[in-house]
Every structure is written in C-alpha cells, then in structure tokens.
C-alpha positions as CSV (number, residue, x, y, z in Angstrom):
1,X,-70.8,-2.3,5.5
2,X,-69.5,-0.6,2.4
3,X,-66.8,1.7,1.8
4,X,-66.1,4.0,-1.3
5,X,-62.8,5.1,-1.3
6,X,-62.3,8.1,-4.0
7,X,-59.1,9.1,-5.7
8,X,-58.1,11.6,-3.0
9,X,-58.5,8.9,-0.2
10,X,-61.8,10.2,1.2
11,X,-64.2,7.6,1.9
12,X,-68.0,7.3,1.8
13,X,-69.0,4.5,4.8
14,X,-72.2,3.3,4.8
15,X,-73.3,1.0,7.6
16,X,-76.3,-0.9,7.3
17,X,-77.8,-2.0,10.7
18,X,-80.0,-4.4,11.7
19,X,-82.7,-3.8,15.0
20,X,-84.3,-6.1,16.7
21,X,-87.0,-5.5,19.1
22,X,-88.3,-7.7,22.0
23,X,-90.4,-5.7,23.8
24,X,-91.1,-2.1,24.9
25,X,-91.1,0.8,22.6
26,X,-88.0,2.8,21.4
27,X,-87.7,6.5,19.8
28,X,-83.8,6.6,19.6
29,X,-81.6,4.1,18.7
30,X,-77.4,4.2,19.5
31,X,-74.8,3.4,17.6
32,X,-71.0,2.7,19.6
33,X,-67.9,3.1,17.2
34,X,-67.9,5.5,15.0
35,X,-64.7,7.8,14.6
36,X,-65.4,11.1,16.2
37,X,-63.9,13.1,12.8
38,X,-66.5,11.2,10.8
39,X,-69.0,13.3,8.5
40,X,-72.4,12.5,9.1
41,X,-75.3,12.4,6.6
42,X,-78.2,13.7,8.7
43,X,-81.2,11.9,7.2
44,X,-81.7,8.1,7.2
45,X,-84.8,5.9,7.5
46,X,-86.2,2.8,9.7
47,X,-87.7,0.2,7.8
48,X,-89.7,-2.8,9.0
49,X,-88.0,-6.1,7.5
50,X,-92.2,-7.4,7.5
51,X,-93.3,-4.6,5.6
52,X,-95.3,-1.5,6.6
53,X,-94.8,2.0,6.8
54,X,-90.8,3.8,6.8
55,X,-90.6,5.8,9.9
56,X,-88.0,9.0,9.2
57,X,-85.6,9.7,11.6
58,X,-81.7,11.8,11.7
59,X,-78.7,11.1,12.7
60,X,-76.8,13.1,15.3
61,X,-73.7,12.7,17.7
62,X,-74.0,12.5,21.4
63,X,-71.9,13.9,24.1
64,X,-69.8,10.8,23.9
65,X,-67.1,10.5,21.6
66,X,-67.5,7.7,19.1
67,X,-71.3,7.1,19.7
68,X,-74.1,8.5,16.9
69,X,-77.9,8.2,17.7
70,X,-81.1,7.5,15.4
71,X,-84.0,10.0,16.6
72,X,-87.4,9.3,15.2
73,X,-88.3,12.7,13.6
74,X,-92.0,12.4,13.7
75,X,-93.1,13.1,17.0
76,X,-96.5,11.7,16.7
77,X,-94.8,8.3,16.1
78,X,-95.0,6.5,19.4
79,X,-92.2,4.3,18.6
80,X,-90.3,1.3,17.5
81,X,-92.7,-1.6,18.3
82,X,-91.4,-5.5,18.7
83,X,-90.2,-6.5,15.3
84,X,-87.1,-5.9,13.2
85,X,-86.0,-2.8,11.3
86,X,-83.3,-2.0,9.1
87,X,-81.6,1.6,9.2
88,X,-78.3,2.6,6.9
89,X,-75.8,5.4,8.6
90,X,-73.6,7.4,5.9
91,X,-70.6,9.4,6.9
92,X,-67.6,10.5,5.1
93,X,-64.1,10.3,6.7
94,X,-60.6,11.1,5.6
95,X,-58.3,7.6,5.6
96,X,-55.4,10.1,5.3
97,X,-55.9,12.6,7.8
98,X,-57.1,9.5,9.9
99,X,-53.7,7.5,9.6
100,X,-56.3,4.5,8.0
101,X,-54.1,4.3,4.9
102,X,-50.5,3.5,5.7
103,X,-48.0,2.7,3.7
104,X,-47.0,-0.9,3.6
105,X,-44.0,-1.7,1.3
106,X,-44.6,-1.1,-2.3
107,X,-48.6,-1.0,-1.2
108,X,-51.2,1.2,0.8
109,X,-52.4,-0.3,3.7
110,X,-56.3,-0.1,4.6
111,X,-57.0,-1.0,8.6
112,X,-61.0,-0.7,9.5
113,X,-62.1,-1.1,12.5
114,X,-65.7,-2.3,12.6
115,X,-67.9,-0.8,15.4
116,X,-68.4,-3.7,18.3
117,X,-71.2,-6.2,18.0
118,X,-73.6,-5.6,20.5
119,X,-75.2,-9.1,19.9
120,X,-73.3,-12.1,18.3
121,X,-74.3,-12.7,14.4
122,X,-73.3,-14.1,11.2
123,X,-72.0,-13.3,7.8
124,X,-70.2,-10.3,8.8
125,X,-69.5,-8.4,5.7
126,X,-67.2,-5.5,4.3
127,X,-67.0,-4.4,0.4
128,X,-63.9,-2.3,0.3
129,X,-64.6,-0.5,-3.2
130,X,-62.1,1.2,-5.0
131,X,-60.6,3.1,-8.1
132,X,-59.6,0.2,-10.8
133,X,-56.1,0.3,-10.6
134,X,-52.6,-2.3,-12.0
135,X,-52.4,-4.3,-9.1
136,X,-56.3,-5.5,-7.6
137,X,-56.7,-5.3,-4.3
138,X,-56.0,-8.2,-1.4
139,X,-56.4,-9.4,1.8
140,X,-53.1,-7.3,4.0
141,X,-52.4,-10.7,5.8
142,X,-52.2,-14.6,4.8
143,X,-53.1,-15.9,8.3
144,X,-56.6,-14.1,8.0
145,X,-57.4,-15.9,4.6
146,X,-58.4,-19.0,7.3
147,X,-61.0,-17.4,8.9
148,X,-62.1,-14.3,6.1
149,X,-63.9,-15.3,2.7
150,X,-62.5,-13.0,0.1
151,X,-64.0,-11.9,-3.7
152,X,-62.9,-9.6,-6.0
153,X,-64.3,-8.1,-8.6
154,X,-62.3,-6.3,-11.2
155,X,-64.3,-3.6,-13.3
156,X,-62.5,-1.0,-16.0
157,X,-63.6,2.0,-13.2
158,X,-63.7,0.1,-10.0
159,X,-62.7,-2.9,-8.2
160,X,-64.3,-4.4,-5.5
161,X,-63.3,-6.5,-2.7
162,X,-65.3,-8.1,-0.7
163,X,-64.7,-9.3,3.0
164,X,-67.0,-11.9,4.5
165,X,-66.5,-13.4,8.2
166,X,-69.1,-16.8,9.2
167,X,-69.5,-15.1,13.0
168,X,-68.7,-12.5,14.8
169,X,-68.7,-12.7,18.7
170,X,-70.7,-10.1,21.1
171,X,-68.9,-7.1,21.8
172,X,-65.7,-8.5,18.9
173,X,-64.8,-5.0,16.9
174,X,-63.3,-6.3,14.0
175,X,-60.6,-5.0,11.8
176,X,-61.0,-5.5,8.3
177,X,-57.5,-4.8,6.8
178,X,-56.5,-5.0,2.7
179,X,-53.6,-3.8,0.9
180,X,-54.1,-1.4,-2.2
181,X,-52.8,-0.1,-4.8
182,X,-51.4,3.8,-4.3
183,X,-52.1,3.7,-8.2
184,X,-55.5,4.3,-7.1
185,X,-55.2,7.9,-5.9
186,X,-53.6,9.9,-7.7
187,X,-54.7,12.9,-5.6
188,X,-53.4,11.7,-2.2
189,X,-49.6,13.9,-2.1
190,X,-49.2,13.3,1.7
191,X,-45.5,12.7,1.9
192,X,-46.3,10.1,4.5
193,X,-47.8,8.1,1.7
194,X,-46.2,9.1,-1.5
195,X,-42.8,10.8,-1.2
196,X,-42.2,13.6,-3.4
197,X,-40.4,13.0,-6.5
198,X,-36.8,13.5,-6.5
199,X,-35.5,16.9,-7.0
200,X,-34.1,16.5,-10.9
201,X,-30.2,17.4,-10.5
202,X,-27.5,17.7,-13.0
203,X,-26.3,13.9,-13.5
204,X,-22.9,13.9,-12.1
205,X,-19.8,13.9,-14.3
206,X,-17.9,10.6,-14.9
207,X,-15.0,12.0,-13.0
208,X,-17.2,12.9,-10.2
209,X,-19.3,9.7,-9.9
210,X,-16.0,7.6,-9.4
211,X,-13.9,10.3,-7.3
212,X,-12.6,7.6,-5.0
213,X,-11.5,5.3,-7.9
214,X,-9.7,8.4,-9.9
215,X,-7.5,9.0,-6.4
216,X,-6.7,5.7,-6.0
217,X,-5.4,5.3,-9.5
218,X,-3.6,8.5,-8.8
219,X,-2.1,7.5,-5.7
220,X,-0.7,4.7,-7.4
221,X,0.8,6.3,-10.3
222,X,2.2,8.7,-8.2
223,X,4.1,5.8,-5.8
224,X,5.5,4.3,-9.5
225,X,6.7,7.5,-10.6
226,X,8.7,7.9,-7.2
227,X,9.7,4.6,-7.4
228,X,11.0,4.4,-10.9
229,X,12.6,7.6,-10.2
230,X,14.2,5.8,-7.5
231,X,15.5,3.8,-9.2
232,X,16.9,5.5,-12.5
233,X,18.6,7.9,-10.0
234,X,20.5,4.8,-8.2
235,X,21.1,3.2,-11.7
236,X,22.9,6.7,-13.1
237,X,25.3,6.6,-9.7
238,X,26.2,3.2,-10.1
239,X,27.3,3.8,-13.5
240,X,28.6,6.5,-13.2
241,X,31.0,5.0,-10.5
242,X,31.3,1.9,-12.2
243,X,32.8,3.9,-15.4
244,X,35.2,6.0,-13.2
245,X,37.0,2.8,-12.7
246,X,36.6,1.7,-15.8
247,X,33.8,-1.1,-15.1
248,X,30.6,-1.8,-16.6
249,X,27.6,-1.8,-14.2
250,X,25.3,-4.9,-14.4
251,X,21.9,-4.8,-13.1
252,X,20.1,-8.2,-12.4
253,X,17.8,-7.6,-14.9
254,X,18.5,-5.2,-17.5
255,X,15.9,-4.5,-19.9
256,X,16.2,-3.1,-23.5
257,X,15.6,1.1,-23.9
258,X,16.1,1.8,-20.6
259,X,12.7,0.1,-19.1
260,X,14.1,-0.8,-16.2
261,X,13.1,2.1,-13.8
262,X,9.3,1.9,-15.5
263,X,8.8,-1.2,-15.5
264,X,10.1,-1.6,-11.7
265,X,7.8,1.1,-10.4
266,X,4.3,-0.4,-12.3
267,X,5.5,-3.9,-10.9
268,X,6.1,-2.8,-7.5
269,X,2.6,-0.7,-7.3
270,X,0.5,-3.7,-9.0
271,X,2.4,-6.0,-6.1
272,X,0.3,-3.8,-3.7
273,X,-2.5,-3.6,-5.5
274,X,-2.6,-7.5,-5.5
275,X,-1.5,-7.7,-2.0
276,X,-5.1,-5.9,-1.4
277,X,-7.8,-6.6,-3.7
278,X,-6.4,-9.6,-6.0
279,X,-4.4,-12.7,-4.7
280,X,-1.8,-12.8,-2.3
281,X,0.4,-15.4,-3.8
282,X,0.4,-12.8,-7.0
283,X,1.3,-10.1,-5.0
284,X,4.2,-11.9,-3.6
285,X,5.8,-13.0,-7.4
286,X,5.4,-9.3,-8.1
287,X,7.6,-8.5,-4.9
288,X,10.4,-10.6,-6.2
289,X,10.3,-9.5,-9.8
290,X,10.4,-6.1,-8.7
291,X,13.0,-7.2,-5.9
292,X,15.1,-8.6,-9.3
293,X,14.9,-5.3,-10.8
294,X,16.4,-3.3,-8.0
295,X,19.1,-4.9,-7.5
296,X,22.9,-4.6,-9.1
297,X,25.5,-7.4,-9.6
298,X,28.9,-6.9,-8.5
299,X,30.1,-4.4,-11.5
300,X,32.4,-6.5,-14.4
301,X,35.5,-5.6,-15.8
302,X,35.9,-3.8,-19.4
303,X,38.1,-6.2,-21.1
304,X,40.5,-4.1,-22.8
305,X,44.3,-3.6,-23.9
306,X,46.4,-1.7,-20.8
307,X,46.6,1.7,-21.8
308,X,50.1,2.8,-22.4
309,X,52.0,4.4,-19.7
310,X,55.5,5.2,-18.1
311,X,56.7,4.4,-14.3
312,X,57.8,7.6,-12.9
313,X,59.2,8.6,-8.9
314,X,56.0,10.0,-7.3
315,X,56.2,11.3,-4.1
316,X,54.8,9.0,-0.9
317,X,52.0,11.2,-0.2
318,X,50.6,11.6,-3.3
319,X,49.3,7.7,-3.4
320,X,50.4,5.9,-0.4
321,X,48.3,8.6,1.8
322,X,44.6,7.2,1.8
323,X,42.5,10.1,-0.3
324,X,39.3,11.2,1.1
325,X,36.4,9.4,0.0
326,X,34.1,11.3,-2.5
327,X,30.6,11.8,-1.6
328,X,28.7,8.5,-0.8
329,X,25.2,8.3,-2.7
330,X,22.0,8.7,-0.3
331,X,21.4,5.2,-1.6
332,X,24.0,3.9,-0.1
333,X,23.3,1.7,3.0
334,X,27.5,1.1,3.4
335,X,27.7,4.8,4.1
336,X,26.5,7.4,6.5
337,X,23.9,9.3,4.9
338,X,22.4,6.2,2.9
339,X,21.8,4.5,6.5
340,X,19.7,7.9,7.6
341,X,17.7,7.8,4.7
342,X,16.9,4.4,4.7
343,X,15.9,4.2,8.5
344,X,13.8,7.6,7.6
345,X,12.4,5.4,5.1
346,X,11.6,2.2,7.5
347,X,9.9,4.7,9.6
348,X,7.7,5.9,7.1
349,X,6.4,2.8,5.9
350,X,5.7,1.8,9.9
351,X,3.9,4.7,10.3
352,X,1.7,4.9,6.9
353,X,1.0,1.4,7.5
354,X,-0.2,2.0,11.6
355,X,-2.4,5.1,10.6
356,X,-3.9,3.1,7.7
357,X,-4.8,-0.1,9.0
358,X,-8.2,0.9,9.8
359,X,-9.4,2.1,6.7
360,X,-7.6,-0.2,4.2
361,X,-8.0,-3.4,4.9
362,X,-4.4,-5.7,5.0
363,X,-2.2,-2.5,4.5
364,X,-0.8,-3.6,8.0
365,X,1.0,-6.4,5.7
366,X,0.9,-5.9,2.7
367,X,2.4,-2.5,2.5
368,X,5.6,-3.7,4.8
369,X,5.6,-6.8,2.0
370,X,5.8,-4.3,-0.5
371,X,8.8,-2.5,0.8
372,X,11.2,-5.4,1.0
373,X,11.0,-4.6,-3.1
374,X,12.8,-1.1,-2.0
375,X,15.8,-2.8,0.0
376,X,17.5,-4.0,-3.1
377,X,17.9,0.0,-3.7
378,X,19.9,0.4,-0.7
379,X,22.0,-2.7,-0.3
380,X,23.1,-3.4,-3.3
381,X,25.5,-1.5,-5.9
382,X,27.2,-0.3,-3.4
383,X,30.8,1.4,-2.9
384,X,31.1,-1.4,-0.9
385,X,31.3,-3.4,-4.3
386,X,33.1,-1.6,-6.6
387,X,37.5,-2.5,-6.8
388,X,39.8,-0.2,-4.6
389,X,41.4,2.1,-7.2
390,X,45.1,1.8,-7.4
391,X,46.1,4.1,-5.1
392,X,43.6,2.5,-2.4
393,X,45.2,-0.6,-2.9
394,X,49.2,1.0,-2.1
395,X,47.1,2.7,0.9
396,X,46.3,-0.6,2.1
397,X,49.0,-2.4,1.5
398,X,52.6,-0.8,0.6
399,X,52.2,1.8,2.8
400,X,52.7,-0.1,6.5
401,X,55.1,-2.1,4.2
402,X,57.3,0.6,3.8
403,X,57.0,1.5,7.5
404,X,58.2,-2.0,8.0
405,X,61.3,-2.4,6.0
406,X,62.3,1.6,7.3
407,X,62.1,0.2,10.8
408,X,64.2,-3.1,9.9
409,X,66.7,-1.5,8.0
410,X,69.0,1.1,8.1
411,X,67.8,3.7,5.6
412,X,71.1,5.7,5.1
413,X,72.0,2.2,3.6
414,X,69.3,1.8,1.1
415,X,67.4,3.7,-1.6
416,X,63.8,3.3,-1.1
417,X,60.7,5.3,-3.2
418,X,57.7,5.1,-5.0
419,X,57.5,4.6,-8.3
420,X,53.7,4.8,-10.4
421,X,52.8,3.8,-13.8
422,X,51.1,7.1,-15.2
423,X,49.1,6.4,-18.5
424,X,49.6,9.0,-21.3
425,X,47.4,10.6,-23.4
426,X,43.6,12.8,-22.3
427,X,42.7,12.2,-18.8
428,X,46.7,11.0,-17.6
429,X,45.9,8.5,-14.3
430,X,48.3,6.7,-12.2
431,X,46.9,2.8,-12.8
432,X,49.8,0.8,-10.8
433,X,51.7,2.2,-7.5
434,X,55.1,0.0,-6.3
435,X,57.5,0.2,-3.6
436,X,61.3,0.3,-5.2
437,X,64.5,0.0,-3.6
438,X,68.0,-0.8,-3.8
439,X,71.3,-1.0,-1.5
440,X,73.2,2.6,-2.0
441,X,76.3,0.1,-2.2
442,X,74.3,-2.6,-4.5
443,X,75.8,-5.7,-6.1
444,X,77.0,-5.2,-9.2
445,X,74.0,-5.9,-12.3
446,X,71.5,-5.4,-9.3
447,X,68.4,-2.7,-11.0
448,X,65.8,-2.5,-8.2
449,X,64.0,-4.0,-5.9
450,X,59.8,-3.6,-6.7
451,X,57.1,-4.7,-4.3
452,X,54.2,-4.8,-6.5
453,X,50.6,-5.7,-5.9
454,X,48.8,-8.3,-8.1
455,X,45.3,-8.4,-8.6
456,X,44.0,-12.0,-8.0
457,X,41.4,-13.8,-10.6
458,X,37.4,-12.9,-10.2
459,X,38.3,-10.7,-6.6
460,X,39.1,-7.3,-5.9
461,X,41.8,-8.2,-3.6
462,X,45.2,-8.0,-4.1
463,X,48.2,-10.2,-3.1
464,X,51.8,-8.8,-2.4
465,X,55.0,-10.0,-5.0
466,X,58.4,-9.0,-5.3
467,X,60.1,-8.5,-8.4
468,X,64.2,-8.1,-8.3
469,X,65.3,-6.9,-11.7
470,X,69.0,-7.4,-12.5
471,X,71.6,-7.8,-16.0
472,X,72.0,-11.2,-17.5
473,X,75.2,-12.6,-16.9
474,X,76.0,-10.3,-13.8
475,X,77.0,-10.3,-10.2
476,X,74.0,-10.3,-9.2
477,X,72.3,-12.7,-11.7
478,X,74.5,-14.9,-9.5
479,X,73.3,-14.6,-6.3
480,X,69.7,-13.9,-7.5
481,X,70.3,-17.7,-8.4
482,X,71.4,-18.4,-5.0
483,X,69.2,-17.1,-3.3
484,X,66.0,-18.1,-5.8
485,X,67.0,-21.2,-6.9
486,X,64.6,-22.6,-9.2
487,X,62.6,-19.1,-9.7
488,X,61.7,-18.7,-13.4
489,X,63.6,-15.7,-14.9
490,X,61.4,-13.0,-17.2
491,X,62.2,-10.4,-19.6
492,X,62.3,-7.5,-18.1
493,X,61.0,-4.2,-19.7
494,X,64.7,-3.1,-21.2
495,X,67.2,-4.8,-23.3
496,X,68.8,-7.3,-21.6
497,X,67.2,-7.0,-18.2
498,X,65.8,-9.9,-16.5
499,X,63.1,-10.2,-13.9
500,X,62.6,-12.4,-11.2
501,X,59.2,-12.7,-9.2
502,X,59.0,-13.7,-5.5
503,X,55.9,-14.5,-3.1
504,X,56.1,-13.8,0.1
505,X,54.8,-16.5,2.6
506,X,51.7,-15.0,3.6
507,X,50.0,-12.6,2.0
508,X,50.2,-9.5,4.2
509,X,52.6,-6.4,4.3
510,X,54.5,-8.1,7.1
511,X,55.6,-10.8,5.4
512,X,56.0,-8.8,2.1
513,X,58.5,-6.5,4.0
514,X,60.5,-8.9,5.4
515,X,61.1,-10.6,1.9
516,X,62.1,-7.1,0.6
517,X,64.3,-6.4,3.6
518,X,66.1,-9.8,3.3
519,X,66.3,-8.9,-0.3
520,X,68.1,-5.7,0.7
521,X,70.7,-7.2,2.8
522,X,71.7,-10.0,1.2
523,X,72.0,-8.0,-2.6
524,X,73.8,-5.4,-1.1
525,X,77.7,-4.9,-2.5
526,X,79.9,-5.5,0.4
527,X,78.5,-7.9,2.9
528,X,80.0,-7.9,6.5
529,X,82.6,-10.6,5.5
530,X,83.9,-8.5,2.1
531,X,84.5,-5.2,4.4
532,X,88.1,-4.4,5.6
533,X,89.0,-5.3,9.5
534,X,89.1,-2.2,11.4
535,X,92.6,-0.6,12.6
536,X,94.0,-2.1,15.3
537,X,93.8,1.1,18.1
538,X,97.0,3.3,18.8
539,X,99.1,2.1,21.3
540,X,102.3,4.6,21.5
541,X,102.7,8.1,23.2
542,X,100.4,10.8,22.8
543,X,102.1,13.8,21.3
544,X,98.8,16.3,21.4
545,X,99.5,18.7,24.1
546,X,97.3,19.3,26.6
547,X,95.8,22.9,26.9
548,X,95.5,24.3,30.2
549,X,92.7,27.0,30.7
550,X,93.6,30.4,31.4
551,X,93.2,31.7,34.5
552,X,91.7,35.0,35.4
C-alpha cells in the first residue's frame, strides 16, 4: 500500500491486492475496509502474475459501507480462472476532514488503518510518502519499532517512509501510525491542527506589564510615609513639651538632619517586606532598629544658670490649686485619648491581618511582628515622663501640708502664706512655690518659717525641708541652737541673716507639717510659762443692780 499525502493533507491511496484462485470462476472481486468518504478511481485492471492477457474491470461501492467491488467489464470474459492476479485500487481521501492527522505535541499524527486480511501473509508493507520537510518522518510509537521494520528516505521534494511488518494474521486490520512534520502542509489551516496565529496587539507598557509590582511598591511607600509622619508628629510634641519646661528631649537614636522620621518609616516597611519574601531573622533586626527609633528617653535637663527672680506673697489658689491639665497628645498611651487611638490601632492591625491571610502568605505574623515597631510611639515620651512643673509639685505636696499645720495650730496665733519665686524679664514664671510662716507674737530675731521643696539628684521627685531664717546673735539664734543643735547655719539671702535647714523624718507632708508646727510653737515670743497668771476671781459684794422688767 502506498500513500501520497499532498501539501493540503489530501492523500492519494493506492492499494495493491493480491488474488488467489483455487477453483471456480469469479467476475467480481470484494474489497472490506475502505473508508466510506473515500474517492474512488473507477478504472483498474486484473493481471495474471504467470503472464497472459489483462482483463479490464471498474471499481464501484456496494450497498455496504466500507466494502468496494472489482467487476470485470468485458462481458464476454467468462471469468477469473484458478491462478493468481494482481489488481491496484486508487482513491483519494481527506486526512483532515477524516480526523487521520491529529495533532500530537509539536508533531502531526498519521493513524492508518489497513483493511483486514482475509488470509494470513507476509511482508506487509506501507510507504507513507510525503512533502520534504525540517524534521523526517518517524515511527509515532517506540514499542512498535520491535515488531515494524522502518526506512526512510530523505529527497529535496519528498521523503518517504516506509513501513514493513514479517506477518500479518487473518482477519488482523492493522494500523500503521507515523508522526510528521506540520511543516509539510502548508495548506492545511484547520484550527484543530494549526492554531491561528496570534492576533498582533500593542505590546503592553512597562507600567502595565508589572501592575501588581508598581502597587505593591506603592503600598509600601505609602505605609512609610504614614509612618514617618507618625513619627515626626510625636517627635514635635515631645519637644515641644520638653522645652516648656525647659528640658531637652532625647530620642534613643537621634540622627543628623532630621532623618529620624525617614529613616524609621523605610526600616519599619523593609521589616515587612523581609518578614514576607526575604529572611525572617532580617525582618526581626529590622523590628528592633525601627523599635530603637521610636522610642524617647526620659527628657534631660538644660544645664543652665537660675534665672533671676524675686519671692513675692501669691495667693493659695493661684499655685497650691492643681491646674487643669493641657491637652494630652493622641500619642499618648498615659492619657485618654492616646489609649483610644491606640486600641483603634490594635484593632486595625487584627483585622488587616485576618482578611489578608489568604492572599498573602505569613501576613497573619508577620504584620502583627511589624506593629510592635509602632508601640514605642505610644509608650514612650510620655507626660507621664516629663518633671511636675513647680506649681504641680506645691499641689502635691504643700498644699495638704498647710491643711495640716491649720488643723494643729491655732491660726489667729500664727501668720501663714505662700510665697513664689517669680523670674523677671520676657515670659515672667513662678519657678519655686514655699509655705512661710511665723508666730504673730514671734521671738525676737525670728524672720520666717519656709517649707520648701527640694528636687532630689537624677528624679523628678521632690523631698520636703524646712528652712527657719533668723538674725545672728539674736533671741532666737538662741533657741534655734536649742532646738537644732548641731544644724549647720547658712547665709541667708540679706545682710546678716542666717539660715537654718531641717528634714523632716519621713518625707511626706505629714511629717513636714508637724516639724513646721513644732517650729511654730516652740519660736513663738511668750511661751505658756513667760505669760502672766490670770487674776484671781472677785470675791466681794456685787454693786451692779439688778434690773427688774417692766411690767405691762
């Protein structure tokens, strides 16, 4: 059998037949397996294989599908006698139409099926010849290369390959199958075979082709913006608190040129980034540098001369009233509003990082990770941290003091006010609040009586002291030395005063006001035992007349 396969996939199958016969004598001969959509080349001839005359005959189809049959045209011809004869059948058939060329991969596929053998024989043979093409034809399967003999022969036109099986059983249709080249039709457009080409579109733009990266870069700038924002915003309120009481604020890390804020939002967005496509332990440094960035030191002190001032009366309420506190900073976790804003803000990160743990990949961790870089916003550089201003500290302090010594002593008795050291100059402020007092009858030399409040080293705090101010070489310089024996004695702030400081036993206003209030008695000018006896009563006769009411 030989096929012809053109360009446009239509093959030209010519089968040629071998007849035996025994006995008997035949004018038709049928052929069982041909495709029904075959084209059938009328005319063919019978030829003895021993010589002797051709005997013409047609080919037609019969009322059975698949079957063709040889009729002897001459009808003076009695027959096919006992011998062999050879016929060929020609047809033409469509592989495509036919679904006999399939693609297979980067290859056509070619499945023939042979019509069945109606006697066993040898040497079956194909020769599957087609247009020259890059890649030569081949056998479609390996595991038939043990039982098909296969030669090819290349040509500049057409290649040839040839097909050969030792035996073929009775009634065994066999299915010669090859893979080809789809370089060897160029006229076969079926889309089944040969998609069309691709539909030449504008190339997309760079921006378009890497949308998804573009967003993401935008997403993050966006979160380091807010975030240095953030932070520049909580820097300005710290200092500008810090320089109200004339401190300096210190961030952990402060960098040159104002960097801080920058630099704080590009660590904290590359610590997520890490977190989710780089190395976790990276991502984790980046958490603490950015952790180190948010966060403020206690502020320090502005070492500086005392500005000059003057100690002045000032009235009770005006320092030992506590003032209402100033607006609190939404960054702030000590007040309030700060503690809204940062549960709002704990909520948030929940919630982005619930929603999102489907479509990125370790955002359930890594975003909560990246948040403990925010805390440092909200818990440190506080209010909580900054010194009580003056008047906070006589708030605290020397104002349940007074209450103390007015219920211990007898007020009528003893002079007792507020005094404040007011600075001079732009921007006058009251710096130092005391308590001072003195007996109305005072000994001699006596100047006042001052509980003050001294600031201890490296705290905010405060601890109570009393200072008695007196003349040197003066009533009272003697039983200051009585009753302080062994007390230093200062220089007070006029000529020829003298100052002598007392602790209290504890530290608290209780104690401080029963120091001032012992103070108070024992300096005060007539003691119980320097005070005349009282009169003895009146013992004689009443002179006063008694009045009697009128009557009416």
């Amino acid at each position: 059998m030989r096929i012809e396969i053109g360009p446009d996939g239509i093959a030209n199958v010519q089968h040629h037949l071998r007849y035996r016969v025994v006995a008997g004598r035949f004018k038709t001969l049928d052929l069982v397996g041909i495709d029904p959509r075959a084209e059938l080349a009328p005319d063919t001839v019978l030829t003895p294989e021993k010589g002797g005359n051709e005997v013409a005959a047609h080919v037609e189809t019969t009322k059975t599908p698949g079957t063709v049959r040889i009729v002897i045209d001459d009808p003076k011809h009695r027959g096919l006698t006992r011998g062999a004869y050879v016929a060929d059948v020609k047809y033409r058939l469509d592989l495509v139409s036919t679904k006999m060329l399939t693609r297979d991969g980067a290859m056509w596929k070619l499945a023939w099926t042979a019509p069945p053998a109606p006697e066993g024989h040898d040497g079956a043979r194909v020769v599957i010849d087609v247009p020259a093409a890059p890649t030569e034809p081949r056998l479609a399967s390996s595991n038939e290369a043990t039982t098909t003999l296969v030669t090819l022969r290349r040509g500049t036109e057409r290649d040839e390959l040839e097909l050969v099986r030792p035996h073929v059983a009775r009634g065994d249709a066999v299915v010669w199958a090859a893979r080809l080249d789809p370089k060897a039709f160029p006229r076969v457009t079926t889309p089944e075979l040969r998609p069309p080409p691709p539909v030449e579109t504008t190339p997309p733009s760079l921006l378009a082709s890497n949308l998804a990266r573009v967003l993401v870069a935008v997403g993050f700038a966006a979160i380091a913006g807010v975030l240095s924002m953030l932070l520049r915003s909580k820097r300005a309120t710290v200092r500008d608190e810090a320089a109200a009481r004339g401190l300096v604020a210190r961030p952990v890390v402060a960098l040159p040129w104002g960097l801080g804020p920058f630099v704080y939002g590009v660590v904290t967005t590359g610590a997520l980034a890490a977190l989710l496509w780089w190395s976790p332990i990276g991502g984790a440094a980046l958490v603490m540098i950015a952790m180190a960035l948010a966060a403020h030191r206690a502020p320090g002190a502005i070492v500086k001369p005392r500005s000059p001032g003057a100690w002045q009366s000032v009235s009770d309420p005006a320092v030992l009233v506590p003032k209402k506190a100033a607006p609190t900073s939404a960054l702030d976790l000590g007040a309030t509003k700060g503690k809204i804003v940062f549960a709002l803000f704990l909520v948030a990160v929940g919630v982005a990082a619930f929603f999102l743990r489907v479509k990125v990949p370790q955002i359930a961790i890594a975003l909560p990770l990246v948040a403990c870089a925010v805390v440092p916003v909200w818990l440190t550089g506080t209010r909580a941290q900054m010194p009580p201003a003056p008047v906070d500290l006589a708030a605290r302090m020397l104002r349940p003091a007074r209450d103390m010594i007015a219920s211990s002593l007898d007020l009528a008795h003893v002079e007792l006010g507020t005094i404040g050291r007011v600075t001079t100059g732009a921007g006058a402020a009251i710096d130092e609040v005391r308590l001072a007092g003195a007996p109305k009858d005072k000994t001699p030399g006596l100047r006042a009586i001052e509980l003050a409040l001294a600031t201890a080293p490296g705290s905010w705090g405060a601890s109570p002291e009393v200072l008695v101010r007196f003349d040197a070489r003066s009533p009272a310089a003697k039983r200051i030395d009585a009753l302080a024996a062994g007390s230093k004695v200062l220089r007070g702030r006029a000529d020829g005063e003298n100052v002598v400081r007392l602790v209290p036993e504890e530290p608290t206003a209780g104690a401080a006001a029963a120091l001032v209030a012992r103070l108070l008695v024992s300096l005060e000018g007539r003691r119980a035992t320097d005070r005349n006896a009282p009169a003895p009563p009146f013992r004689g006769r009443d002179r006063r007349a008694l009045q009697t009411p009128a009557m009416c």
